[in-house]
Chimera marker file (.cmm) of the C-alpha trace (Angstrom):
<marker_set name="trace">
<marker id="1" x="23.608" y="15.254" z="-11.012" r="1" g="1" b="0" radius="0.5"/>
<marker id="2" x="20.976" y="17.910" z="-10.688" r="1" g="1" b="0" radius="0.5"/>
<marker id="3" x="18.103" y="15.940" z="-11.586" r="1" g="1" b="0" radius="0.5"/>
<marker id="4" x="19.213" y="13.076" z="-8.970" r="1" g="1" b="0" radius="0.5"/>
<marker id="5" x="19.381" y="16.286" z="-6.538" r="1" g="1" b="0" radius="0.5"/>
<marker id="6" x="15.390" y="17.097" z="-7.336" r="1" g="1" b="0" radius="0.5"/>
<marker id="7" x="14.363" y="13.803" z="-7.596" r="1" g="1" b="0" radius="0.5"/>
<marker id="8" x="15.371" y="13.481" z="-3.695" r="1" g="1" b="0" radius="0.5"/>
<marker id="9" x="14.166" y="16.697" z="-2.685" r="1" g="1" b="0" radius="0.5"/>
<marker id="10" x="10.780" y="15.708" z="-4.684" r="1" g="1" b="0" radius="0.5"/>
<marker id="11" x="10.803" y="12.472" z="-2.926" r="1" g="1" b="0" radius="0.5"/>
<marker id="12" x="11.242" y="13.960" z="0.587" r="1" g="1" b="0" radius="0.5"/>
<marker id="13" x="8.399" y="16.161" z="0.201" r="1" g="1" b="0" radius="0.5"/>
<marker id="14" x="6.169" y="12.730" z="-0.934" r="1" g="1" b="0" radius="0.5"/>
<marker id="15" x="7.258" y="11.319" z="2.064" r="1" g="1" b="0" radius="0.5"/>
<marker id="16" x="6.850" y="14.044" z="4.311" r="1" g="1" b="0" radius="0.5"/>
<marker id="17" x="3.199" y="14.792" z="2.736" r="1" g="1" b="0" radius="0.5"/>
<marker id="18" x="1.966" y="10.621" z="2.919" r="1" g="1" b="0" radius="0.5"/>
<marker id="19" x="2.971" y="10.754" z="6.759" r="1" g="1" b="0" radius="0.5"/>
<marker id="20" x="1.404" y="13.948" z="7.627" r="1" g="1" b="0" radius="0.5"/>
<marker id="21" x="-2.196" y="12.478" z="5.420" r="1" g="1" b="0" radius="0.5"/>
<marker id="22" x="-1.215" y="8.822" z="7.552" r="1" g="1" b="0" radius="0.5"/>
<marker id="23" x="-1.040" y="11.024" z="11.249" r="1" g="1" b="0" radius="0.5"/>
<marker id="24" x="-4.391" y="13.238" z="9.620" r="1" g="1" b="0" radius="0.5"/>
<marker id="25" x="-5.935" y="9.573" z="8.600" r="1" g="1" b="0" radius="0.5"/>
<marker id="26" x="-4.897" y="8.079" z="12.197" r="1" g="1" b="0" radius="0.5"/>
<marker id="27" x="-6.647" y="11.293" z="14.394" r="1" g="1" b="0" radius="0.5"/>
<marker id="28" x="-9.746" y="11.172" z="12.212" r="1" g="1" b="0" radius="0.5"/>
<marker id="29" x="-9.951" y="7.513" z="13.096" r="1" g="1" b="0" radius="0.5"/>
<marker id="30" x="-9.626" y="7.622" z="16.632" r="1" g="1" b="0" radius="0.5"/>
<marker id="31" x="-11.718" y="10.607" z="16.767" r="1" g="1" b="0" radius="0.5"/>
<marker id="32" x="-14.768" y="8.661" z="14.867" r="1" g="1" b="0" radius="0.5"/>
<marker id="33" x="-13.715" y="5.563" z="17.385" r="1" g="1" b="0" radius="0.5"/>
<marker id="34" x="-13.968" y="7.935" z="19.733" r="1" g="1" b="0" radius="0.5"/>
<marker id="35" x="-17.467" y="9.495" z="19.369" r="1" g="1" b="0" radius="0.5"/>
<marker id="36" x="-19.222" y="5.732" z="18.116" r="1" g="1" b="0" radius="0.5"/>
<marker id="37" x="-17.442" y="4.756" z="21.930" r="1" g="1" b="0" radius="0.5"/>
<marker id="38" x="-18.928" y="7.698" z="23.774" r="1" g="1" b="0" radius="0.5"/>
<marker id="39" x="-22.066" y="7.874" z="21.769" r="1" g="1" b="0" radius="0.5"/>
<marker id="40" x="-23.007" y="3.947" z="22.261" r="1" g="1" b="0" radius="0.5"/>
<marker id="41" x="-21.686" y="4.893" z="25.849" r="1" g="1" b="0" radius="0.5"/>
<marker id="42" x="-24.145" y="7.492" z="26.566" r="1" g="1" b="0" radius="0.5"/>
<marker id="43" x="-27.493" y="5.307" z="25.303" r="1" g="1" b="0" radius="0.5"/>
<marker id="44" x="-26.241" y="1.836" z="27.026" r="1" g="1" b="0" radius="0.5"/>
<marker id="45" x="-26.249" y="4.562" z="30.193" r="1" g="1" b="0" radius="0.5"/>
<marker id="46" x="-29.376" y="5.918" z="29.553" r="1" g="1" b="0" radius="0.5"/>
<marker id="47" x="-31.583" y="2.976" z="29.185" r="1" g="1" b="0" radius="0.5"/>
<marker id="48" x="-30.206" y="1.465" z="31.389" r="1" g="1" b="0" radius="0.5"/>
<marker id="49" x="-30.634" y="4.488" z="33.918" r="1" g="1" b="0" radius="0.5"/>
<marker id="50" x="-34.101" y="5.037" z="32.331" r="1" g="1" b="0" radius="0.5"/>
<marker id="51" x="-35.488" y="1.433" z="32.768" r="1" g="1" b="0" radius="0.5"/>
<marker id="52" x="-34.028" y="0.573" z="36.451" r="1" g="1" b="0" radius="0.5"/>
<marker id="53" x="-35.018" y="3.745" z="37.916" r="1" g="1" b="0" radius="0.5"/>
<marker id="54" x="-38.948" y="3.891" z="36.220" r="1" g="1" b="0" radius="0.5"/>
<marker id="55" x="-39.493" y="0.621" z="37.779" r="1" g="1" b="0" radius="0.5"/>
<marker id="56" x="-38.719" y="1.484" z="41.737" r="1" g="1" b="0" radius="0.5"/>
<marker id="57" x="-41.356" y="3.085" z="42.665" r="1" g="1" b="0" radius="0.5"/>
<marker id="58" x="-44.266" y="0.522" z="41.231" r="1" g="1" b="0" radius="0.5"/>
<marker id="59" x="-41.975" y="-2.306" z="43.393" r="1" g="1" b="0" radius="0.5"/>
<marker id="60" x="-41.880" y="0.082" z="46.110" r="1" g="1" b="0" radius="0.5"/>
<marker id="61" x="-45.553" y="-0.007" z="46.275" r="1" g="1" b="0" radius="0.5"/>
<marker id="62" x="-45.728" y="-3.544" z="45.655" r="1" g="1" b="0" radius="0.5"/>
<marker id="63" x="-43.525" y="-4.331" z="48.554" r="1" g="1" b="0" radius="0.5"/>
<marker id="64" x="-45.456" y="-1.967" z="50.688" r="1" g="1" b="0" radius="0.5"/>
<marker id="65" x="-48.654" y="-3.745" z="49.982" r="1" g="1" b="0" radius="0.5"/>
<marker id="66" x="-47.484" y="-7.259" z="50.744" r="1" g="1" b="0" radius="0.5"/>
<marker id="67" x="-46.923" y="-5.594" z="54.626" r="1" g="1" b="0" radius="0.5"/>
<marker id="68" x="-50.708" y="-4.944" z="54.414" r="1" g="1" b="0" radius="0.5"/>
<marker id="69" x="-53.332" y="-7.506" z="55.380" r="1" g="1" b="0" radius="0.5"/>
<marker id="70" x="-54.184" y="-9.397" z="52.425" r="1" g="1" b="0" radius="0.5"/>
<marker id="71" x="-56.900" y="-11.636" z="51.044" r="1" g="1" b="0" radius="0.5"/>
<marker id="72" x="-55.148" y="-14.629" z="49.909" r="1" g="1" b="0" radius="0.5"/>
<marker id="73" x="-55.891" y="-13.728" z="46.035" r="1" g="1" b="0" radius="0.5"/>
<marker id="74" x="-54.736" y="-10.273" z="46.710" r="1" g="1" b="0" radius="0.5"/>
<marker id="75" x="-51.552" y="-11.254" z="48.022" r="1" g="1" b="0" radius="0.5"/>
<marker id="76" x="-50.836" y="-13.634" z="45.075" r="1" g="1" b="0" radius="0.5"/>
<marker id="77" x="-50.955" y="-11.457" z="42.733" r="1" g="1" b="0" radius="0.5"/>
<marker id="78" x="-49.048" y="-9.119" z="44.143" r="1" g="1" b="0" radius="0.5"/>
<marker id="79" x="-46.718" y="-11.256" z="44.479" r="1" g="1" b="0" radius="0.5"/>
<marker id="80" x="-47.018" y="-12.182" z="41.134" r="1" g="1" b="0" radius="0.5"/>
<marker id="81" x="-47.045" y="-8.273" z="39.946" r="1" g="1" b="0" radius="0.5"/>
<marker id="82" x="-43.796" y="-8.129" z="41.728" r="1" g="1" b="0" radius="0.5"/>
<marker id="83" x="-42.092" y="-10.898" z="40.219" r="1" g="1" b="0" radius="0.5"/>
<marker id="84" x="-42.990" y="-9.396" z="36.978" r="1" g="1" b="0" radius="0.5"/>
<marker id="85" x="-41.576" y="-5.990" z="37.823" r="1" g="1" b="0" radius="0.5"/>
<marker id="86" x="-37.937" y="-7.337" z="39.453" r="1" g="1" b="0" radius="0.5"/>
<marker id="87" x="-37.917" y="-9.867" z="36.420" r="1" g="1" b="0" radius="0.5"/>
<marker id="88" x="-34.879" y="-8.266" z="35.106" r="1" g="1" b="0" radius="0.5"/>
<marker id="89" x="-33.674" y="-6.204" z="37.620" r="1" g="1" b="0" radius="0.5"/>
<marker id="90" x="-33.505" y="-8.833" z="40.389" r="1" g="1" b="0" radius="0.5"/>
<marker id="91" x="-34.146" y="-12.458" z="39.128" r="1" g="1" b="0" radius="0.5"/>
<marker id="92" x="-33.496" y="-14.627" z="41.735" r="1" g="1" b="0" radius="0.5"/>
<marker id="93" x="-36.066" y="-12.332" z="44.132" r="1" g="1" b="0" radius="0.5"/>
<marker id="94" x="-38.446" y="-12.433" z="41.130" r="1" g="1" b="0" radius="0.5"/>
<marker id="95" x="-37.672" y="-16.282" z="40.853" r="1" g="1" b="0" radius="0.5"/>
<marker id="96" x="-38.416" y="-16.908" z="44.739" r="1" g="1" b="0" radius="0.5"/>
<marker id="97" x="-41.910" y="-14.382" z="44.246" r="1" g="1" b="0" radius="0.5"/>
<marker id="98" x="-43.385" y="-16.564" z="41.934" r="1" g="1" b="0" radius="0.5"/>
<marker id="99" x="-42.277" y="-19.774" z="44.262" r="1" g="1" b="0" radius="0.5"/>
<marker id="100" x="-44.135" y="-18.038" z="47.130" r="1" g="1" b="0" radius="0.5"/>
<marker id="101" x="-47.156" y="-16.865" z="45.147" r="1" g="1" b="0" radius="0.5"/>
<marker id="102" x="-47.460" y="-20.623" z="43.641" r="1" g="1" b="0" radius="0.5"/>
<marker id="103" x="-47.171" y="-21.810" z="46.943" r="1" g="1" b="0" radius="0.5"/>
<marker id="104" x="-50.270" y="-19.847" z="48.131" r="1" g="1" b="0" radius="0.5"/>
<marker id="105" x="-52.187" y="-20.455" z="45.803" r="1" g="1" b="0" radius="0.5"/>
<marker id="106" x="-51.833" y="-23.895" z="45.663" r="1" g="1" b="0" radius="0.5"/>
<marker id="107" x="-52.621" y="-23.844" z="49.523" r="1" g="1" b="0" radius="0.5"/>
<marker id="108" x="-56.000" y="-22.012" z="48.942" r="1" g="1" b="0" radius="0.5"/>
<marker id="109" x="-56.889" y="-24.258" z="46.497" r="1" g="1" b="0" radius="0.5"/>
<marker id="110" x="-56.090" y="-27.126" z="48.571" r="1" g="1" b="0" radius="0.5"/>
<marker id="111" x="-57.588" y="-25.722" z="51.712" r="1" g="1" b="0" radius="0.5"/>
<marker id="112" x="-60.299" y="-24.443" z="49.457" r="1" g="1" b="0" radius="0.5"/>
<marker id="113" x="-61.081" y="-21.427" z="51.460" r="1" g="1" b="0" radius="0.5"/>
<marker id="114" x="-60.080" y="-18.322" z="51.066" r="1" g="1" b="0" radius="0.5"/>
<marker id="115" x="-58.892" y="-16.331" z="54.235" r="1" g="1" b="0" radius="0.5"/>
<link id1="1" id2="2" r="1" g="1" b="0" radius="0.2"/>
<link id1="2" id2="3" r="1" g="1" b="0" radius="0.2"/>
<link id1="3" id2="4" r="1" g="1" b="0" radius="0.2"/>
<link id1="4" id2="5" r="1" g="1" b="0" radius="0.2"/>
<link id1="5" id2="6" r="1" g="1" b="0" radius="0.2"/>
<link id1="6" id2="7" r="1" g="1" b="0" radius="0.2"/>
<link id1="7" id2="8" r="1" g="1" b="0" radius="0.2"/>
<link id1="8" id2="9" r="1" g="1" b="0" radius="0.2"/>
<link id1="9" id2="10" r="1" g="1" b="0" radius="0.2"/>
<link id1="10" id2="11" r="1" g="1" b="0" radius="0.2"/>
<link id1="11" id2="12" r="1" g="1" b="0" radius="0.2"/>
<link id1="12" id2="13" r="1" g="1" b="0" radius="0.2"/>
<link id1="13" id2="14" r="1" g="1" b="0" radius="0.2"/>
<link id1="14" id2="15" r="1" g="1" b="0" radius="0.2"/>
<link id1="15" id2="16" r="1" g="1" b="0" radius="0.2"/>
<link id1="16" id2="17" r="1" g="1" b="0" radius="0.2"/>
<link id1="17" id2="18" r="1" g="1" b="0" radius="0.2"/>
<link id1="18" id2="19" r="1" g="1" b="0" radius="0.2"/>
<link id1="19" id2="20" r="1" g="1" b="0" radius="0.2"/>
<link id1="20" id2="21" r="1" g="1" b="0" radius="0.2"/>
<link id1="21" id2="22" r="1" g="1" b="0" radius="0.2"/>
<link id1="22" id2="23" r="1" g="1" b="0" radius="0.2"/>
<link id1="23" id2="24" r="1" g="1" b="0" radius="0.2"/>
<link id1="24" id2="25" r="1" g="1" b="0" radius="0.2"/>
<link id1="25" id2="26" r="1" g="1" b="0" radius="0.2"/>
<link id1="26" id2="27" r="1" g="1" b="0" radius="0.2"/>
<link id1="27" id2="28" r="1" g="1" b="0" radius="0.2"/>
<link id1="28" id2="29" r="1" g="1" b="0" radius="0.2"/>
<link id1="29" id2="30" r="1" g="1" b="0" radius="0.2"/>
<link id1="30" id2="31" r="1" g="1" b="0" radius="0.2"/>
<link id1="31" id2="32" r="1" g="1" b="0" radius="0.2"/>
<link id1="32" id2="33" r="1" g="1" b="0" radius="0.2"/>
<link id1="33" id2="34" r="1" g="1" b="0" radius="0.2"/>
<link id1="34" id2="35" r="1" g="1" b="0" radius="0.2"/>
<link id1="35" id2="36" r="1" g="1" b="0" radius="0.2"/>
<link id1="36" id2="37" r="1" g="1" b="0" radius="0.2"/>
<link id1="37" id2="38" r="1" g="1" b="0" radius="0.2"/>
<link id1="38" id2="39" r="1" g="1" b="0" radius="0.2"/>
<link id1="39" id2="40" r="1" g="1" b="0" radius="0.2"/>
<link id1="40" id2="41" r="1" g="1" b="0" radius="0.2"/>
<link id1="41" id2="42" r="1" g="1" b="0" radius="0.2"/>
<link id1="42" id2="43" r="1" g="1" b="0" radius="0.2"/>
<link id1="43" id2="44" r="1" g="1" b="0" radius="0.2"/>
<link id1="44" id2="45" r="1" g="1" b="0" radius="0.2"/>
<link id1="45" id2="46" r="1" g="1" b="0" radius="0.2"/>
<link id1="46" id2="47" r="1" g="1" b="0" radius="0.2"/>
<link id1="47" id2="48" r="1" g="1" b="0" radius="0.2"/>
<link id1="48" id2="49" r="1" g="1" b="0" radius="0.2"/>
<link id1="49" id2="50" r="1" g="1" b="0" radius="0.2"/>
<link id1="50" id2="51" r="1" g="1" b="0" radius="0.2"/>
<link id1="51" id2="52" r="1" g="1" b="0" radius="0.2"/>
<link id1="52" id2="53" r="1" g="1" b="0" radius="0.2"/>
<link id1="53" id2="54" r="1" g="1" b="0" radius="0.2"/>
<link id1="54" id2="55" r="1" g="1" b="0" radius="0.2"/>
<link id1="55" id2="56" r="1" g="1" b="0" radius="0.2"/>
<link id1="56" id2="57" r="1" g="1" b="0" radius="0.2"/>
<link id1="57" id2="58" r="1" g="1" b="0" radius="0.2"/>
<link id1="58" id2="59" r="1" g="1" b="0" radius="0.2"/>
<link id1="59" id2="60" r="1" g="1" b="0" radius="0.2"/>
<link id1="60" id2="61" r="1" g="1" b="0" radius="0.2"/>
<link id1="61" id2="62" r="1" g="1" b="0" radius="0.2"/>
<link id1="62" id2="63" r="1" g="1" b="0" radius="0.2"/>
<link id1="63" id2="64" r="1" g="1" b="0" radius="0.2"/>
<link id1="64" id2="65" r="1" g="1" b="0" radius="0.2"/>
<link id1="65" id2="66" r="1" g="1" b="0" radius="0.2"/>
<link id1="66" id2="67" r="1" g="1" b="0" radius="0.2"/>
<link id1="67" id2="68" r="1" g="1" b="0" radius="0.2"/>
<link id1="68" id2="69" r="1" g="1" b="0" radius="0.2"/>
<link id1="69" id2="70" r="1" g="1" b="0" radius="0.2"/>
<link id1="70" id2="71" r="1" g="1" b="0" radius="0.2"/>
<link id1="71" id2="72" r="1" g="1" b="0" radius="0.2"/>
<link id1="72" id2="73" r="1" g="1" b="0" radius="0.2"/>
<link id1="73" id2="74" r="1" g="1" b="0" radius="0.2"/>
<link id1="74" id2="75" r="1" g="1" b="0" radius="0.2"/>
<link id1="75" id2="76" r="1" g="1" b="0" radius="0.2"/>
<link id1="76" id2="77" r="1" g="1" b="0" radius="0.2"/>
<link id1="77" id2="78" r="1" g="1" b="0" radius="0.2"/>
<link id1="78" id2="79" r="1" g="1" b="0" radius="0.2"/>
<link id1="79" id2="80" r="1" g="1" b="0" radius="0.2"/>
<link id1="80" id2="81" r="1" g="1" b="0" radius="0.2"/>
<link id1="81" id2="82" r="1" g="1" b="0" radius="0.2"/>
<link id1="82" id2="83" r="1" g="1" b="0" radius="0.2"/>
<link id1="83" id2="84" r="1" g="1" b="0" radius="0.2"/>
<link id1="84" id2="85" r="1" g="1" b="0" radius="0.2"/>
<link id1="85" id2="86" r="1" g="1" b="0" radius="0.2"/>
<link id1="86" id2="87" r="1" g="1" b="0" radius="0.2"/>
<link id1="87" id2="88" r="1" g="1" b="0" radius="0.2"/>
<link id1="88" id2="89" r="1" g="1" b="0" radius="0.2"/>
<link id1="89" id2="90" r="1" g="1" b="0" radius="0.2"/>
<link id1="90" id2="91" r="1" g="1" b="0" radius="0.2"/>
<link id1="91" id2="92" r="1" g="1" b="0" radius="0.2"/>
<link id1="92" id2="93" r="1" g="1" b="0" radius="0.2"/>
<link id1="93" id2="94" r="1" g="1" b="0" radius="0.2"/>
<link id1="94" id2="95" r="1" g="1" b="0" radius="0.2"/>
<link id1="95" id2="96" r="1" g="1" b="0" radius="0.2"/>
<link id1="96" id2="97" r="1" g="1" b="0" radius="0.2"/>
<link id1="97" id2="98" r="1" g="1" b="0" radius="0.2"/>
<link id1="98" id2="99" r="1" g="1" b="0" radius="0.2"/>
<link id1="99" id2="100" r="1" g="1" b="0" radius="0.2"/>
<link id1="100" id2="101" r="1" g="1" b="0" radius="0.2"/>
<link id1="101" id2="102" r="1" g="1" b="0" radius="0.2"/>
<link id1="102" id2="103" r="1" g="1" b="0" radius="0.2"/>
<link id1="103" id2="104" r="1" g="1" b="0" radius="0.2"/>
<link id1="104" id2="105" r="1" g="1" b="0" radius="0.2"/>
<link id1="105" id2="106" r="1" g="1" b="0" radius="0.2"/>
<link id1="106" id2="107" r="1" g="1" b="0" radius="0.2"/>
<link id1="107" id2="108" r="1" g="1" b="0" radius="0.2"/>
<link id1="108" id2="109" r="1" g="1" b="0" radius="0.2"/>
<link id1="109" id2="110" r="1" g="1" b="0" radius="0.2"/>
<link id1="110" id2="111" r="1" g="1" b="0" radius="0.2"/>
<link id1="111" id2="112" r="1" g="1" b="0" radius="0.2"/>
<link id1="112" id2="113" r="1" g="1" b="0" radius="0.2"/>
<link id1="113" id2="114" r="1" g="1" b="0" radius="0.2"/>
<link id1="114" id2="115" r="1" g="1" b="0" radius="0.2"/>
</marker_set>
């Protein structure tokens, strides 16, 4: 009857220890979820932080320039500079730049002066 009587007590303290290594496994798991979460987090942030705001003030300056009085050539390309630089930021404005700039130019040519 004794060994029965260690063979439980043994078998508690197996137990006991695999739950406590399973609740140790679990928190190191969610901790490395964790960090890969707040690490992939921090550099979706920063490039996207980093790429929108480097490209404000060059469209800034584009749009100021298009409020300036142009030759025609000079205003199609900035058009067309500004289309480049709200390509991913603002497609549908860079979509209806390149419309505007390709309507321009196709009036110059037709007109085939330049004003």
């Amino acid at each position: 009857m004794e060994s029965v009587f260690y063979k439980k007590i043994d078998l508690r303290t197996d137990v006991t220890q695999n739950v406590q290594l399973n609740i140790l496994l679990k928190h190191l798991i969610t901790m490395k979820t964790f960090l890969f979460l707040l690490s992939s987090f921090f550099l979706l942030f920063s490039s996207f932080f980093f790429t929108s705001y480097c490209q404000l003030p060059t469209a800034d300056s584009l749009k100021a320039r298009l409020h300036q009085p142009l030759h025609d050539t000079d205003r199609v390309n900035t058009l067309n500079e500004l289309g480049w630089e709200l390509m991913y930021n603002n497609p549908d404005t860079a979509i209806l730049l390149g419309n505007q700039a390709l309507q321009l130019s196709e009036s110059v040519i037709l007109s085939g002066v330049e004003r």
